[in-house]
N, C-alpha and C positions, 0 to 999 in steps of 0.2 A: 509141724512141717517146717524144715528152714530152706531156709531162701538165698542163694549166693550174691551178695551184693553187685558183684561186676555183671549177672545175668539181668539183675535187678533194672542198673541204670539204664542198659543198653537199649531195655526190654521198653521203656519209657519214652528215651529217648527217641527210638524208632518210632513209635506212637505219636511224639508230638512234632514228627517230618510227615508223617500223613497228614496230619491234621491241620500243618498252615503251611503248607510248600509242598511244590513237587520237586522230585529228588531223580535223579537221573547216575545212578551209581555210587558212588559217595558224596556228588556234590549234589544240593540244593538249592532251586529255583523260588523263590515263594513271590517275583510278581508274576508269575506266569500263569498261578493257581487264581491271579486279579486280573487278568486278560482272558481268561477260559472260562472263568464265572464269576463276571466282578458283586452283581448282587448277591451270591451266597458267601461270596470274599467276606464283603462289609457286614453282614450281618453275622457271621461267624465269628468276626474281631470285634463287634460289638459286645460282643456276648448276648445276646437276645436268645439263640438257643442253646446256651450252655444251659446243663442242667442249674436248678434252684442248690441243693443240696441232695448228695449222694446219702440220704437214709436209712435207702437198704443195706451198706454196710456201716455205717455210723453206729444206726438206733437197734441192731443185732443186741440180742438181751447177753449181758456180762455174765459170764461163769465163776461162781465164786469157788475159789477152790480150797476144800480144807484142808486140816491137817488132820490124818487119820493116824489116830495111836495106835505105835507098836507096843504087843505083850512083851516085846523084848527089854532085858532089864537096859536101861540107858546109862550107859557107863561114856564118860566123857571121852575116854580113849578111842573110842568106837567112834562116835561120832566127827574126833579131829581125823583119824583117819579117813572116813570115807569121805570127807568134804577136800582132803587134802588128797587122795587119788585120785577118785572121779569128777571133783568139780562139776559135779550136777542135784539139780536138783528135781525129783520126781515128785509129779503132783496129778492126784488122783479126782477124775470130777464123781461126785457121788449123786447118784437122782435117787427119786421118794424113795422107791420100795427097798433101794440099799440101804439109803441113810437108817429106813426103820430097824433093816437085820443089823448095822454096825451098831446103832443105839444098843440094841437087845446084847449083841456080842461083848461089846466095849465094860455095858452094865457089871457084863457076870465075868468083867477080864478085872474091873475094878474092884469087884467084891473079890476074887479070888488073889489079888497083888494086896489089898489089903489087912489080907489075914495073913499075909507069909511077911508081910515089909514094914508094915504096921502102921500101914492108911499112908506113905509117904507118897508110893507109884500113884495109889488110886487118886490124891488129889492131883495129881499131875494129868493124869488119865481126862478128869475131871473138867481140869483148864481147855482140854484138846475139845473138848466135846460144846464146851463154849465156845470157842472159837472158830467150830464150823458152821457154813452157813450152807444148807441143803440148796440142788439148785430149783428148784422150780418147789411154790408153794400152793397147797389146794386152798386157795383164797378169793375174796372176789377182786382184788387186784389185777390177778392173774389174768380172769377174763375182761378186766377193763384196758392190759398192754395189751395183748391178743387183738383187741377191736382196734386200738390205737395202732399198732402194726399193721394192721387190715386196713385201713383208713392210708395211713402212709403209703401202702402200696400202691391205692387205688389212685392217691393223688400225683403218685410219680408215672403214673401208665396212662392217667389224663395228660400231663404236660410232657410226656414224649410224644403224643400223639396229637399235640396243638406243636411239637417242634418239628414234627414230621407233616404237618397239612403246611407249615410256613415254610419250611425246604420247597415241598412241594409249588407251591404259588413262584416261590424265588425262582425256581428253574424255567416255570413259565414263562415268567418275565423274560428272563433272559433269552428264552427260545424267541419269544415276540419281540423285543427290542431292537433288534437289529434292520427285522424287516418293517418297523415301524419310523423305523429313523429313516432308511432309503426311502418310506412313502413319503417322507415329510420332506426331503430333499426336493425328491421329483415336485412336489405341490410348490416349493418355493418358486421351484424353474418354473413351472409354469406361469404363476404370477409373480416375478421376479419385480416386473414394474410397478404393482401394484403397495408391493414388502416394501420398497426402497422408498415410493412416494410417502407411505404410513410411517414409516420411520421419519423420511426427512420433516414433513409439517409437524410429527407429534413433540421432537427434537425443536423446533423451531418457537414452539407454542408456550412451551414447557421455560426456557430460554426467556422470552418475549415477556411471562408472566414476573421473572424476576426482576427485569429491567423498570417494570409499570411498579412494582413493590416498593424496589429502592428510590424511584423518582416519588414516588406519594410522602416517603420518609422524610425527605430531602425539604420538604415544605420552601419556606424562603429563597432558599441556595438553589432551587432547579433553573434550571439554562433553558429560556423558551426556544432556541435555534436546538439543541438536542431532542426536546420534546415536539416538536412539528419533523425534524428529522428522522426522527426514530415511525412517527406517526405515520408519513408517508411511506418509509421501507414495510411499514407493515402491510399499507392496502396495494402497494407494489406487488408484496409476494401474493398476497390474495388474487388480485388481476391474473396474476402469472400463471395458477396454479390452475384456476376455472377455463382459461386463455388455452391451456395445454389437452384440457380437457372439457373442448367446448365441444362435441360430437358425443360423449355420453351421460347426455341427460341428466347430469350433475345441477344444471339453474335450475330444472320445472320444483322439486322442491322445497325453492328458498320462498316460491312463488304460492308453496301450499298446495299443489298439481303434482299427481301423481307423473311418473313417467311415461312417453310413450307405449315403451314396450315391458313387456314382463321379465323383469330383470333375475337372470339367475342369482342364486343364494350368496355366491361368493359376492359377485356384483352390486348386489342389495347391501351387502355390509360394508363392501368400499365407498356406496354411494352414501351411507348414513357417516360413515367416521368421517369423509375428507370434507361432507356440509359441518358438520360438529366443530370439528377442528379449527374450519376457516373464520365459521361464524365467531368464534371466538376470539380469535387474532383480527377481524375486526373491529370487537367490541374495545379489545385493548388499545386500538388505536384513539376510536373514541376518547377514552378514559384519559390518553395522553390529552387531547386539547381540554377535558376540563381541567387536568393541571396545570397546563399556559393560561386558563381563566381564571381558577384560582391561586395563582403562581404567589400573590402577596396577600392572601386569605391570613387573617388574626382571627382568633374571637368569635362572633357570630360566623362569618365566612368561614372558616377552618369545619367548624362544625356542619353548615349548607355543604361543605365540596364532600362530605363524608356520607353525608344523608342521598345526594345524590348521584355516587358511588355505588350504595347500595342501593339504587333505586334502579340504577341500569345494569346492573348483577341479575334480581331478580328479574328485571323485564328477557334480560336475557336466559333466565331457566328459563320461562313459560315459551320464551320462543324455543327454547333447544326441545323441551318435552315433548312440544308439537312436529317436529323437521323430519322424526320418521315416518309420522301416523302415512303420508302418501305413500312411500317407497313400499312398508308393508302393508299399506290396503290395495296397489295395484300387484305385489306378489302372492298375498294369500287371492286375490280374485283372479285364479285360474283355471276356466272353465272345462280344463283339463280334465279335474278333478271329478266336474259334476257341478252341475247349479247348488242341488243344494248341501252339497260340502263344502263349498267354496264359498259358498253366501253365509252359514253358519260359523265356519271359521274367520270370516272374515266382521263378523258382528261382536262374536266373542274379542277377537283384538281390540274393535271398537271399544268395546264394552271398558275391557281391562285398562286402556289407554286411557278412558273417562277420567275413572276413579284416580290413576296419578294425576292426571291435567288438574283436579282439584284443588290438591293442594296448593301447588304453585301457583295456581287462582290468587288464592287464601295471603300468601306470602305476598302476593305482587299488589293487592290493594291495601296491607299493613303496610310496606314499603312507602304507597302514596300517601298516607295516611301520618304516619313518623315526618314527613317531606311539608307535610302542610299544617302539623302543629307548629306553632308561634313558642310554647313554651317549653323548659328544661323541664326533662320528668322526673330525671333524677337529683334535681333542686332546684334554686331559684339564685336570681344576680345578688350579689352583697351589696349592701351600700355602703358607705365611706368610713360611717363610725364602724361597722361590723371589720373592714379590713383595716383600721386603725388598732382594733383592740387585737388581732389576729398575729399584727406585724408588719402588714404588706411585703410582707415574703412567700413567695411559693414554694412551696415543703418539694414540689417536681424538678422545677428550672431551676430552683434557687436566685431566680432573680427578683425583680419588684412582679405585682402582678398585674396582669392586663385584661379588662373585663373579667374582671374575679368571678368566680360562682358559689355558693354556700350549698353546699351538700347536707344532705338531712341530719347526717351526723355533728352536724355543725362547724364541720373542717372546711379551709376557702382554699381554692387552686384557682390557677389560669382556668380561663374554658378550653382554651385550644390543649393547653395540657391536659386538662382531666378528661378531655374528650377524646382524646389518643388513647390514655386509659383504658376508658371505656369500652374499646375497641375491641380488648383483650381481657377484661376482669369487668365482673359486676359490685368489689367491693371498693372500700374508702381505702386509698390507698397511707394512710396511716392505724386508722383504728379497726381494719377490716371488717367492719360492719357491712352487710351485704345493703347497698343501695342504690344499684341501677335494678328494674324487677326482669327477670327471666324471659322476654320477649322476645321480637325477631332480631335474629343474625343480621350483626351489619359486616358489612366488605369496605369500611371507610380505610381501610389498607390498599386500598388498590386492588387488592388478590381477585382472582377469576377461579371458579371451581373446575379444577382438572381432573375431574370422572367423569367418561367417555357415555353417551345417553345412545346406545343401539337400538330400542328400542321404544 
């Protein structure tokens, strides 16, 4: 069958203006095909449902095609002509039951050219018959492509019909998205005040936590008038924010007191995130006056202002862990429900809320625990000959060193140096031998943990 190339491209062409643009007469549109179905857009340019590989006509079994001897005597003349008029060339596919009559035929054309020519046709005859190759062989090959072709199909008629359940889903989407977006609008408006407060404090918190980071870095160099400055804009905003919202029952529980009333759902979770939030931007205030306390900490103090960093880090999980339990034991106890649905869900939260409170149990008396050890656990102080033989140089500062410390490794740093360290690596930081041991998280950075405890 031939094929006219200019039918060929066009034919193509046309096919790939369906397929990523819409076309409106000879011009083509292709964002409009991304504004009428942006999710089957994107997943079409992805290529996710292009086929794998077209196999059904790739792995189509090849036709070998012979060369069937003619009885006619081959004279070179014959042949320059007809290659030189017709310029074609004819080729014949041969299946079993032919091949075996041409065999038989061919045999007794060769025995009979050989008696007349004197065996020159018949070895030529002979060449032809090597060089055909039957097309299909009774073998067990045969039926092991067969199964492998069977297989192929089976696997291309699974993945159009996983490209067709994913169309399918993608047009859903798109059918639901639209009126899922106007829900989510409308939900905005209605608690617009609410969106705007959770942005602005989480904005603020977020902000706040950097500020307490780079003042803890700052050791020496911090500004006690910035750090009481800053301390007070923080319980300012706090004041302001409980101030603006003193009529919904935002103080009962910082007090551990459920709410008067049975707080709707939305309600319930404003009232958990803006206690979260605040209680935190208090603590960071905190944290600034122990930096005006430890503002000229070396040494032993450097190390105290870091232990008791971490000491009000965890005291503050255990109180954040705690801040919802009220809000959701007076919204699951709603006798709405039923006694005893409301009392059963309301023990289960119980319950589940134990089991976290535990840990942070655990964490908050390690904390006091690290606070009221005297000694260094990850080494002991050097003595004079030990940072004589060392160099009295600190491999950190590079300056002289000040209350040295001997690490198990036997390497000596500052303490306030190796204790910053520490902060971040459990190893020596020359021979990385691991020697602080895997205990509790310290925050002697200042850092506050900013994931939000809803429940």
């Amino acid at each position: 069958m031939e094929a006219s190339p200019g039918n060929g491209s066009a034919t193509s062409g046309g096919n790939t203006g369906d397929n990523h643009a819409t076309s409106f007469g000879s011009m083509q549109f292709p964002a409009l095909r991304f504004f009428q179905s942006p999710l089957s857009f994107l997943i079409d340019y992805s290529g996710i449902l292009s086929p794998t590989s077209s196999r059904h006509e790739t792995d189509a079994p090849v036709v070998n095609a012979g060369v069937v001897p003619d009885s006619r005597p081959h004279s070179p003349t014959a042949c320059t002509s007809g290659s030189s008029n017709t310029g074609e060339v004819s080729i014949r596919i041969i299946g079993e039951q032919e091949d075996r009559g041409n065999g038989t035929e061919t045999a007794a054309s060769q025995g009979h050219h050989g008696d007349e020519n004197g065996g020159v046709e018949g070895l030529d005859n002979q060449a032809g018959m090597d060089e055909r190759v039957p097309l299909v062989t009774p073998s067990s090959p045969e039926r092991e492509a067969g199964d492998t072709a069977n297989g192929v199909e089976d696997n291309s008629r699974d993945s159009a019909y996983q490209r067709y359940d994913i169309q399918q889903v993608a047009r859903w989407i798109e059918q639901v998205l639209p009126f899922s977006l106007l829900l989510l609008v409308v939900f905005i408006r209605q608690h617009l005040q609410g969106f705007f407060v959770t942005i602005w404090i989480s904005a603020v918190m977020y902000r706040s936590n950097d500020i307490v980071r780079k003042q803890t870095a700052l050791k020496g160099d911090r500004k006690i008038s910035f750090l009481v400055g800053i301390a007070v804009a923080f319980m300012l905003h706090v004041v302001g924010v409980y101030w603006w919202y003193r009529n919904d029952d935002l103080l009962y529980p910082l007090a551990m007191l459920p709410p008067k009333a049975i707080p709707p759902f939305w309600h319930a979770i404003f009232i958990i995130l803006v206690n979260d939030t605040l209680v935190r931007q208090a603590t960071m205030a905190f944290k600034c006056l122990l930096l005006v306390y430890y503002k000229n900490g070396r040494g032993h103090n450097y190390r105290r202002q870091g232990q008791m960093l971490t000491v009000v880090e965890y005291t503050l999980l255990l109180y954040r862990a705690l801040l919802p339990a009220p809000v959701w034991y007076r919204f699951f106890l709603n006798k709405e429900y039923g006694s005893l649905f409301s009392s059963l869900i309301t023990g289960l939260y119980l319950t589940f809320k134990l089991t976290s409170v535990v840990e942070k149990v655990q964490s908050f008396f390690a904390s006091i625990r690290a606070l009221s050890r005297k000694d260094i656990h990850y080494g002991s102080h050097a003595t004079l000959e030990q940072v004589n033989a060392a160099g009295d140089l600190c491999a950190i500062c590079q300056e002289k060193m000040h209350a040295p410390i001997l690490l198990r490794c036997k390497h000596i740093f500052c303490e306030d140096c190796v204790s910053e360290w520490f902060e971040r690596e459990r190893t020596c930081p020359l021979c990385r031998a691991v020697v602080k041991p895997a205990d509790l998280r310290t925050f002697g950075d200042g850092s506050t943990s900013l994931f939000f405890q809803f429940f």
